[in-house]
N, C-alpha and C positions, 0 to 999 in steps of 0.2 A: 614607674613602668620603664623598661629598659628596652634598649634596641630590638633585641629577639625577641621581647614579649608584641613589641608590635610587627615585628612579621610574622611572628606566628598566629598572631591574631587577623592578621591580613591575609594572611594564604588561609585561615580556616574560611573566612565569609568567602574571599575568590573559591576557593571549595566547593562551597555551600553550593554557590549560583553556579560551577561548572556541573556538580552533580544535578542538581534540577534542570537546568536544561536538556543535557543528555536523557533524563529519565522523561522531559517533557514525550522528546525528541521522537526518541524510542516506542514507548506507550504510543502515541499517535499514529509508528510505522505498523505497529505491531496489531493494533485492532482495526487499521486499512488492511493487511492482510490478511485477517480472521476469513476463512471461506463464508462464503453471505448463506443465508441461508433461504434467501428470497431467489425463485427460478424466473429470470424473464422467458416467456414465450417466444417472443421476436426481437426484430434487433431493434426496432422504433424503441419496445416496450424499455428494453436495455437505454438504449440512448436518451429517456426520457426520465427512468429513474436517477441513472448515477449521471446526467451531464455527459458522459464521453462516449466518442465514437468507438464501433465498434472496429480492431483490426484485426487481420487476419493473421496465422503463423507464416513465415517463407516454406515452410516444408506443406504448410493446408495451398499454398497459392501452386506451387512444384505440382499437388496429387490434384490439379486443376477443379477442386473444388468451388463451389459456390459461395457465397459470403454466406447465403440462408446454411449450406451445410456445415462449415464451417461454425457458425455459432453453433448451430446444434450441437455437433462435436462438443465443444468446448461448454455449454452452458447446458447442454440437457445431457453428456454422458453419454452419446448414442455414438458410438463408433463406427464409420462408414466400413 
């Protein structure tokens, strides 16, 4: 085995592990951002399925919105 045979065999495994990570990486961003196709009600109902609070946009907080209408907007579609 000769010199280039082992980096070229070292940069295929480094490879390997760079593309699975990224492919990990990706896949996991990518099905958190799949639109859910579960509607919460309220914001509790939100807050208790996914862990996080709910926040509101600078532009929903601007058009002096409520946080209750605010979700609504954003999670039931209903445009004020």
């Amino acid at each position: 085995m000769t010199m280039k045979d082992r980096d070229d065999s070292f940069f295929n495994v480094l490879s390997n592990i760079i593309d699975e990570a990224f492919s990990k990486v990706f896949t996991e961003k990518k099905e958190e951002s799949l639109p859910s196709e579960q509607q919460y009600g309220t914001i509790e109902e939100y807050t208790a399925a996914t862990g996080k609070r709910f926040r509101m946009t600078k532009d929903q907080k601007e058009r002096g919105l409520t946080r209750e209408e605010a979700f609504t907007e954003i999670h039931l579609n209903e445009e004020n």
